[in-house]
KOLGU-627019 format. One record per residue: residue number from 0; residue in one letter; x, y, z of N, C-alpha, C, O in turn. Coordinates in steps of 0.2 Angstrom, whole numbers. Atoms other than C-alpha are relative to their C-alpha. Last residue first. Layout:
<nodes>
<node seq="NUM" type="a" n_xx="X" n_yy="Y" n_zz="Z" ca_xx="X" ca_yy="Y" ca_zz="Z" c_xx="X" c_yy="Y" c_zz="Z" o_xx="X" o_yy="Y" o_zz="Z"/>
...
</nodes>
This chain:
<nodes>
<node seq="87" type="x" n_xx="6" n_yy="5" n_zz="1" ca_xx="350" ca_yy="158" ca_zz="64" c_xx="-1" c_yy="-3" c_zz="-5" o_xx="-6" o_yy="-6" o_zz="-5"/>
<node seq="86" type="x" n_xx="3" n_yy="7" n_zz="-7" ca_xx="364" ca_yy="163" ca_zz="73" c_xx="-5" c_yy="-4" c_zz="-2" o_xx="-6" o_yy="-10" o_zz="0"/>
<node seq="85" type="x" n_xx="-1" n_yy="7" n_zz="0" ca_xx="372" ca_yy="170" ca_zz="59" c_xx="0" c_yy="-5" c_zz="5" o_xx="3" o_yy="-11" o_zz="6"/>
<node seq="84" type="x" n_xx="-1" n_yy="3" n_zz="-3" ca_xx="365" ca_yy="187" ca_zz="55" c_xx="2" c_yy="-7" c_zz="0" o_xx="0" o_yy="-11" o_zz="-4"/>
<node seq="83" type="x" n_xx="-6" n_yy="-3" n_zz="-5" ca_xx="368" ca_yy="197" ca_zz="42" c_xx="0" c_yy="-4" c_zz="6" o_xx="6" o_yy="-3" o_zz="8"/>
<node seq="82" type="x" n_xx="-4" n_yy="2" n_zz="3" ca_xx="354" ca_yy="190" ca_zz="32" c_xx="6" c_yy="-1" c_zz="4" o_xx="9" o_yy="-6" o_zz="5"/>
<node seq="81" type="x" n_xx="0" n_yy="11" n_zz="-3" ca_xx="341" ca_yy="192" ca_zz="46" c_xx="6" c_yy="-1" c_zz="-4" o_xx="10" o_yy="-5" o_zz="-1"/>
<node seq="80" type="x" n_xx="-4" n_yy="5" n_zz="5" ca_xx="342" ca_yy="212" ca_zz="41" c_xx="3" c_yy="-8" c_zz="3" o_xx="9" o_yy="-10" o_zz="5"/>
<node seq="79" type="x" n_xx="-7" n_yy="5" n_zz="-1" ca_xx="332" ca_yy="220" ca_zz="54" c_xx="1" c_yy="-5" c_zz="-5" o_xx="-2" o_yy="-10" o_zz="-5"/>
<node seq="78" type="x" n_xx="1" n_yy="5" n_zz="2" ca_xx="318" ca_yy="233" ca_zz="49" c_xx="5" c_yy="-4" c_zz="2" o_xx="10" o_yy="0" o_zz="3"/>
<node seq="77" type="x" n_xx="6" n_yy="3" n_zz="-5" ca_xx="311" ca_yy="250" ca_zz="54" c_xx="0" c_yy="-7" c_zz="-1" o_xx="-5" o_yy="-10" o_zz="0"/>
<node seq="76" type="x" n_xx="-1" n_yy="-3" n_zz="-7" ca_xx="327" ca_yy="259" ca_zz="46" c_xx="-3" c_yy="-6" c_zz="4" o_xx="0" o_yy="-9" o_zz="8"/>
<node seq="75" type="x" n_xx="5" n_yy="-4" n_zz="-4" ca_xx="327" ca_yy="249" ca_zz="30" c_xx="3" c_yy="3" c_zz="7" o_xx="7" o_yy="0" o_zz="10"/>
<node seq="74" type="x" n_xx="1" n_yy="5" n_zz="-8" ca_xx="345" ca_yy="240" ca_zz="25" c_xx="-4" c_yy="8" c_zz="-1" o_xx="-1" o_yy="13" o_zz="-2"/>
<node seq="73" type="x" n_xx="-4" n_yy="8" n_zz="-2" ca_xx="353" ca_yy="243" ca_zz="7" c_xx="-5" c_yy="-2" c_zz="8" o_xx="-5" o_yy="-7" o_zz="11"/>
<node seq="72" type="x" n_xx="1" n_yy="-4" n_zz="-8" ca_xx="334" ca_yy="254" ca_zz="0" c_xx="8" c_yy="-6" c_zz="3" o_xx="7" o_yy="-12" o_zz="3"/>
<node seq="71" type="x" n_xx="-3" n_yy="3" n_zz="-5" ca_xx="334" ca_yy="253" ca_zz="-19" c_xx="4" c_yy="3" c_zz="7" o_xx="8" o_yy="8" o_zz="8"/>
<node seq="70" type="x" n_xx="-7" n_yy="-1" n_zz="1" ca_xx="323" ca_yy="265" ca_zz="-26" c_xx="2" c_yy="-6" c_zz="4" o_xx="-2" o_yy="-8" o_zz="8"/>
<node seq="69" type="x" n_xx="-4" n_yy="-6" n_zz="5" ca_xx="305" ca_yy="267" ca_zz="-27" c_xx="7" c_yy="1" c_zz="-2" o_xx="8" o_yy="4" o_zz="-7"/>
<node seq="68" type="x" n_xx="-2" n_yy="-6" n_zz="1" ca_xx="301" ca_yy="251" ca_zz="-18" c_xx="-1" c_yy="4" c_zz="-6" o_xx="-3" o_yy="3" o_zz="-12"/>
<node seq="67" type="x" n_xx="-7" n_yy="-4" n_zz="3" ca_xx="288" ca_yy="239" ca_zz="-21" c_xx="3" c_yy="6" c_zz="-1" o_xx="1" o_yy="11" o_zz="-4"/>
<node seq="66" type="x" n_xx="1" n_yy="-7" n_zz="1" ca_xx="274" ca_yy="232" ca_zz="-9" c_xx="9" c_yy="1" c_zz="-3" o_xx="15" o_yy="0" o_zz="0"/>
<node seq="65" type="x" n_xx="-7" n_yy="0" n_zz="0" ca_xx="267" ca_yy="215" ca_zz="-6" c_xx="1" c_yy="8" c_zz="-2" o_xx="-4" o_yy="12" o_zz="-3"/>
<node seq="64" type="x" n_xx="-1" n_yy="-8" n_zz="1" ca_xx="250" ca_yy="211" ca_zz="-2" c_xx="10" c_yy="0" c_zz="2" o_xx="13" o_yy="-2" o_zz="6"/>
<node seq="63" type="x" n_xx="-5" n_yy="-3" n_zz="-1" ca_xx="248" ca_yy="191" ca_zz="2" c_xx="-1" c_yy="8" c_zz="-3" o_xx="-7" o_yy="8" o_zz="-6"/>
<node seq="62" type="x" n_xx="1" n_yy="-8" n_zz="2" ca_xx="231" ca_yy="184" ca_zz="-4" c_xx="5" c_yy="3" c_zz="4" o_xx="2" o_yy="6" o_zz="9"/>
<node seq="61" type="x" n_xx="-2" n_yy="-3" n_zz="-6" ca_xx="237" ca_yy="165" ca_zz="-4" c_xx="-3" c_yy="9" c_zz="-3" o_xx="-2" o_yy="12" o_zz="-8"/>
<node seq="60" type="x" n_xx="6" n_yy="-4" n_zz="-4" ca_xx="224" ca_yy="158" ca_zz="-15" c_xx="6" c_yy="2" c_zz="6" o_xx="3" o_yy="3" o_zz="12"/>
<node seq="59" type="x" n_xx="0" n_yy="1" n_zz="-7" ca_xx="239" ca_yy="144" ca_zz="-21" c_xx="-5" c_yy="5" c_zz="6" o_xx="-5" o_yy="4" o_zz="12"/>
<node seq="58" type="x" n_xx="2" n_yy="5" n_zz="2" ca_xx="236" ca_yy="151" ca_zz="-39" c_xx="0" c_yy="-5" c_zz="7" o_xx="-6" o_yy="-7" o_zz="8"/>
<node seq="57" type="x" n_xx="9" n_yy="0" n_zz="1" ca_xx="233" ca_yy="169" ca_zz="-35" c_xx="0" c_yy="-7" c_zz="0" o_xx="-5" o_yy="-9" o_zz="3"/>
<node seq="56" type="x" n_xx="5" n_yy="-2" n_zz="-4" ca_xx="250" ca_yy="169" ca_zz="-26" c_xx="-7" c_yy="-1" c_zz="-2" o_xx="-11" o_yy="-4" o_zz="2"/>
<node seq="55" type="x" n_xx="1" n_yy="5" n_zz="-7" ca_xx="259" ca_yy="159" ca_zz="-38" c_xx="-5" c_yy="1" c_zz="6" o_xx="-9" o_yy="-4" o_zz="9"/>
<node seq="54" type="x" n_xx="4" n_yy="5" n_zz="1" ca_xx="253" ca_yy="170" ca_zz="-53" c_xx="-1" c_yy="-6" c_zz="4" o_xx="-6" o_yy="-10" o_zz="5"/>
<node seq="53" type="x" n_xx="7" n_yy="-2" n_zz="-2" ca_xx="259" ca_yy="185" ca_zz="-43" c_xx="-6" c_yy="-5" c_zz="-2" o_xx="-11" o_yy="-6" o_zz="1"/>
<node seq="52" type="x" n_xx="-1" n_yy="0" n_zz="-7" ca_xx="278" ca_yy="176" ca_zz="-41" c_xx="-9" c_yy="2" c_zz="3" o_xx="-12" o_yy="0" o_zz="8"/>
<node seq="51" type="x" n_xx="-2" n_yy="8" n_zz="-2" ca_xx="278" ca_yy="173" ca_zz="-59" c_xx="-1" c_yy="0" c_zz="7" o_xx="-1" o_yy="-6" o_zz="9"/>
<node seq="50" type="x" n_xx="6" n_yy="4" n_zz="2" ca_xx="271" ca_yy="190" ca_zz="-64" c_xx="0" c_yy="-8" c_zz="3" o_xx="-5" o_yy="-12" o_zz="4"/>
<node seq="49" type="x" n_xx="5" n_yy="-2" n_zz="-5" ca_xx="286" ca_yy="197" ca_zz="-53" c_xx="-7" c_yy="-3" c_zz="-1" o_xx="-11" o_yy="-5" o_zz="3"/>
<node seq="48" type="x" n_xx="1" n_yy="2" n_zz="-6" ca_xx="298" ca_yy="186" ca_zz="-60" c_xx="-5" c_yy="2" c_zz="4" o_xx="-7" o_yy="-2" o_zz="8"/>
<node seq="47" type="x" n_xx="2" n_yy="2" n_zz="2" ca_xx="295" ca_yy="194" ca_zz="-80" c_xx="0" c_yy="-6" c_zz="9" o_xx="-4" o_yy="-9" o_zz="9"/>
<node seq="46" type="x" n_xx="5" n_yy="1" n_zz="2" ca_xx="295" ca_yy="209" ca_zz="-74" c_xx="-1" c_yy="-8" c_zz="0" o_xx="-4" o_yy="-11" o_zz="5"/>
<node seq="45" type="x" n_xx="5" n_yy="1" n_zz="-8" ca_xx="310" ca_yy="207" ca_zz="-64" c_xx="-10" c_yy="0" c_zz="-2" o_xx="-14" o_yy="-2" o_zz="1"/>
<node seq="44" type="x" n_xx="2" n_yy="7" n_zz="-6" ca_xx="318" ca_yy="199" ca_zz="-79" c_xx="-5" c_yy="1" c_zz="5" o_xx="-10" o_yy="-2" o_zz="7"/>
<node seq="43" type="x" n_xx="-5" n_yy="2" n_zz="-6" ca_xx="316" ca_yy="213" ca_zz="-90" c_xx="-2" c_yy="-5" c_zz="4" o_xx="-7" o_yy="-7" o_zz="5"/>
<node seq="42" type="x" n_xx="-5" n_yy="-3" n_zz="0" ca_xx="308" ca_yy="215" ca_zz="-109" c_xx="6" c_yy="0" c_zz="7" o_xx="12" o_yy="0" o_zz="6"/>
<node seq="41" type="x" n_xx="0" n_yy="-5" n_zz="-6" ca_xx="294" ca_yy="203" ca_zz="-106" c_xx="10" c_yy="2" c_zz="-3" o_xx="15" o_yy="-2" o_zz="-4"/>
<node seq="40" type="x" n_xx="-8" n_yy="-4" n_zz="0" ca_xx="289" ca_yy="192" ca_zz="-119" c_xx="1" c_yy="4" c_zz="3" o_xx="-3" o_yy="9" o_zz="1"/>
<node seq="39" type="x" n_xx="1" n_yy="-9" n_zz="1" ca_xx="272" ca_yy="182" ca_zz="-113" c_xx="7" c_yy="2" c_zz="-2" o_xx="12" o_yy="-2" o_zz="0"/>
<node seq="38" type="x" n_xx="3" n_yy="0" n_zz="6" ca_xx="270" ca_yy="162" ca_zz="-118" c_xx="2" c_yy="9" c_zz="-2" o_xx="3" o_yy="12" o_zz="-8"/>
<node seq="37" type="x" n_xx="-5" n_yy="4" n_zz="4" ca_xx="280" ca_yy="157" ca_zz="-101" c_xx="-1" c_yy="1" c_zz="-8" o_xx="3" o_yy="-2" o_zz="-11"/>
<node seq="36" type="x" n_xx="-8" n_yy="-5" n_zz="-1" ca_xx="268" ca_yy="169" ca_zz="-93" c_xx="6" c_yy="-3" c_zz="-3" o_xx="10" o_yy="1" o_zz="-4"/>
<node seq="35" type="x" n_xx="2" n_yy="-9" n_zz="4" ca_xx="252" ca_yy="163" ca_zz="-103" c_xx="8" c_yy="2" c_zz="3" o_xx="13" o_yy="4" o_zz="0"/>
<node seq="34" type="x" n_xx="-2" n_yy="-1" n_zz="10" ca_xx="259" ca_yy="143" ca_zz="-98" c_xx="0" c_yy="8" c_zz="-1" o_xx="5" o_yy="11" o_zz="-3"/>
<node seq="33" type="x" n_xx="-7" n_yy="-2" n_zz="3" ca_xx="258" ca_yy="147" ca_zz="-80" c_xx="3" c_yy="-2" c_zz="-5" o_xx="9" o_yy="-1" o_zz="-6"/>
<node seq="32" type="x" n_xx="-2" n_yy="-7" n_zz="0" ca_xx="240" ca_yy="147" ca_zz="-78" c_xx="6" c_yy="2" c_zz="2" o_xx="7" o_yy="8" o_zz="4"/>
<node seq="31" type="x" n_xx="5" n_yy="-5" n_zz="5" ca_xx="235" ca_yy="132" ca_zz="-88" c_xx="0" c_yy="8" c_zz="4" o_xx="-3" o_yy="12" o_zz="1"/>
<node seq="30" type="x" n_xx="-4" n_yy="0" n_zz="7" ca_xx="250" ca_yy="122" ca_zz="-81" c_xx="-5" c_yy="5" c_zz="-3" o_xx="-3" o_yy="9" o_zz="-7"/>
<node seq="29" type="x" n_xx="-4" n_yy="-7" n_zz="-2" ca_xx="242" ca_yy="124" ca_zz="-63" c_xx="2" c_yy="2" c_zz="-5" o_xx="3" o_yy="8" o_zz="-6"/>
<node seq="28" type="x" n_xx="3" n_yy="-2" n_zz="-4" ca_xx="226" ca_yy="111" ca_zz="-66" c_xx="5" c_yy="6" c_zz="1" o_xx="2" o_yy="11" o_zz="1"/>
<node seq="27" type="x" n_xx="5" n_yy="-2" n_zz="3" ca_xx="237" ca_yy="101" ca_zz="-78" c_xx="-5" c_yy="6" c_zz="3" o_xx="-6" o_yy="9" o_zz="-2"/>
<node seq="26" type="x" n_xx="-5" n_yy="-4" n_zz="5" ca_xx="251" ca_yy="98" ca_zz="-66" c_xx="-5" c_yy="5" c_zz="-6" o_xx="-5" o_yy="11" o_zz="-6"/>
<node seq="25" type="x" n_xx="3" n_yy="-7" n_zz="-2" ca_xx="238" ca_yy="93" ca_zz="-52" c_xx="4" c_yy="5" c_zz="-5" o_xx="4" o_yy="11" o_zz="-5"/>
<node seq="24" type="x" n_xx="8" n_yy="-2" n_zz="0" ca_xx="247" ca_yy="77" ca_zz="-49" c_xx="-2" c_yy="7" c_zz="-1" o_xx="2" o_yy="12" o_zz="1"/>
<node seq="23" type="x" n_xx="0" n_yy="-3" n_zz="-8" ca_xx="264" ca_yy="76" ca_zz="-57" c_xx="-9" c_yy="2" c_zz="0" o_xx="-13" o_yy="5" o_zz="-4"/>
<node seq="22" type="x" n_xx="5" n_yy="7" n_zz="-3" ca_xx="263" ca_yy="68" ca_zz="-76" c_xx="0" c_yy="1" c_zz="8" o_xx="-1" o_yy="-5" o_zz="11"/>
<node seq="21" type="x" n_xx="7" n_yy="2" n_zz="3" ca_xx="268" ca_yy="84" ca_zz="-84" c_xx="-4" c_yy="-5" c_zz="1" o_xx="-10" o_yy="-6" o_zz="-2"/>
<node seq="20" type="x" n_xx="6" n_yy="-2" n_zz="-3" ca_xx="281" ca_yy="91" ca_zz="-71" c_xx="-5" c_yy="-5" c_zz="-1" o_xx="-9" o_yy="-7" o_zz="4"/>
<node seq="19" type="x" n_xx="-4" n_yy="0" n_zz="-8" ca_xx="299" ca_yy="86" ca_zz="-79" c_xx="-6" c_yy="-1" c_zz="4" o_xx="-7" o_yy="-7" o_zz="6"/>
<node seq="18" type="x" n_xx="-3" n_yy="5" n_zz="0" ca_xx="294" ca_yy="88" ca_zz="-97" c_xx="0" c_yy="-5" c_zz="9" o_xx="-1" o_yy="-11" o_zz="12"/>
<node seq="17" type="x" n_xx="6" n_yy="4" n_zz="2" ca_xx="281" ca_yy="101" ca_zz="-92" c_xx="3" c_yy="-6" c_zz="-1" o_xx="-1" o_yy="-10" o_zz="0"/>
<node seq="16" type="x" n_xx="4" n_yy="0" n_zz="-5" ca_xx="294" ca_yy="110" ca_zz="-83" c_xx="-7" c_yy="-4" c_zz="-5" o_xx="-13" o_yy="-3" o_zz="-3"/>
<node seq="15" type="x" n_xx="-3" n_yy="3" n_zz="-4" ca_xx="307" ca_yy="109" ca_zz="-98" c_xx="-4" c_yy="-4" c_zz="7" o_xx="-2" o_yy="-9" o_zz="10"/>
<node seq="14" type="x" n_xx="1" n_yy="8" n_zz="1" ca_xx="295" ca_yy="112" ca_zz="-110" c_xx="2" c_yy="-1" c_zz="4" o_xx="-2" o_yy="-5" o_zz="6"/>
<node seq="13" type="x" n_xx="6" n_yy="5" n_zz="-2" ca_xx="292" ca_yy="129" ca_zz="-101" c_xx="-1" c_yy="-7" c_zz="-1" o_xx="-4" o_yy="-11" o_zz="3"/>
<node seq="12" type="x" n_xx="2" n_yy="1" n_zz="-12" ca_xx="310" ca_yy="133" ca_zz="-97" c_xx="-5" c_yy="-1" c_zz="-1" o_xx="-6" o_yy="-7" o_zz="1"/>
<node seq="11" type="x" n_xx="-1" n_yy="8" n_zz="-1" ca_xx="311" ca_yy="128" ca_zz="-118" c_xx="0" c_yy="1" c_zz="9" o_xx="-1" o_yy="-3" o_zz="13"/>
<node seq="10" type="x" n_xx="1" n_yy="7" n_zz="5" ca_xx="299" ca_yy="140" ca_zz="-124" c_xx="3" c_yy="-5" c_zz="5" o_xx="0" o_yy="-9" o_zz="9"/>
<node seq="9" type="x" n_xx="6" n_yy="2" n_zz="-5" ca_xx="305" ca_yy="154" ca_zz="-110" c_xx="-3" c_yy="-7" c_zz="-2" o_xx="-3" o_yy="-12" o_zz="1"/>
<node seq="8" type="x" n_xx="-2" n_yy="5" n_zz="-6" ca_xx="323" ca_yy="153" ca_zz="-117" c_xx="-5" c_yy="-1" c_zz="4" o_xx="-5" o_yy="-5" o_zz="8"/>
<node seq="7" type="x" n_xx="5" n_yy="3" n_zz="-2" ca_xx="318" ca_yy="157" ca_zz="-135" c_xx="1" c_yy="-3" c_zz="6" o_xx="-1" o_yy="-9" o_zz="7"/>
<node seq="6" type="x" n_xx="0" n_yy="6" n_zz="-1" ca_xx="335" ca_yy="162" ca_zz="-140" c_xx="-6" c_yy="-5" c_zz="2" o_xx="-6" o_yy="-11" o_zz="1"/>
<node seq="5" type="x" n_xx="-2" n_yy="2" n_zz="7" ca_xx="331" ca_yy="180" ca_zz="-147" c_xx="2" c_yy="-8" c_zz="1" o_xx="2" o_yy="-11" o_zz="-5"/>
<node seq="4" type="x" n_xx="4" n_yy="7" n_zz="3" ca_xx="323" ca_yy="183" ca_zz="-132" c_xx="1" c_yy="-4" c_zz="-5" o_xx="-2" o_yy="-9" o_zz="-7"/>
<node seq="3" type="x" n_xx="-2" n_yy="1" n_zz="6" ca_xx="339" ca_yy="192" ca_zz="-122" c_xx="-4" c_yy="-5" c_zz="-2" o_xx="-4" o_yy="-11" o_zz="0"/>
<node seq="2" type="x" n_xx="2" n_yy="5" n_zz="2" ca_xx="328" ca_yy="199" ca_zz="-107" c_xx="4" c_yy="-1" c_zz="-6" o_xx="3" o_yy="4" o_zz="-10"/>
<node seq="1" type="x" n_xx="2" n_yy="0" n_zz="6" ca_xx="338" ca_yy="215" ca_zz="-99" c_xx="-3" c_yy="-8" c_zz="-1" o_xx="0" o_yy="-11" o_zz="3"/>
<node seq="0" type="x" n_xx="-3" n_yy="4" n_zz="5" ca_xx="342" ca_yy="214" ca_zz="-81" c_xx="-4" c_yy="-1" c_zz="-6" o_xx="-10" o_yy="-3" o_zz="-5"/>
</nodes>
């Protein structure tokens, strides 16, 4: 999915989350490493999620390892799709 920046829509999702946010403990302490992503212009969403997902990772010290397809896969062989189910 393409980014339309011409509206400035990171701008205001940043103020929004610092509006919302900026007096929450620890806000100040994370706000300084998810401002750059909110400041960066990225041409597709998934970019601009992926960085947001890897700056959550560094920023909670989870060191998770993640791995991205080559193509979209609908349902892996070696895998079971929890979606489809509805027991759970």
């Amino acid at each position: 999915m393409r980014i339309a920046n011409d509206n400035h829509w990171q701008k205001k999702h940043w103020q929004a989350i610092r509006s919302a946010y900026g007096s929450a403990p620890f806000f100040e302490f994370y706000a300084d490493k998810f401002q750059p992503v909110y400041e960066k212009q990225f041409k597709l969403l998934f970019d601009f999620n992926l960085l947001l997902l890897q700056t959550t990772l560094f920023s909670i010290k989870l060191r998770s390892k993640f791995h991205l397809t080559e193509c979209y896969e609908e349902q892996r062989i070696d895998t079971i799709d929890l979606r489809k189910d509805k027991s759970v």
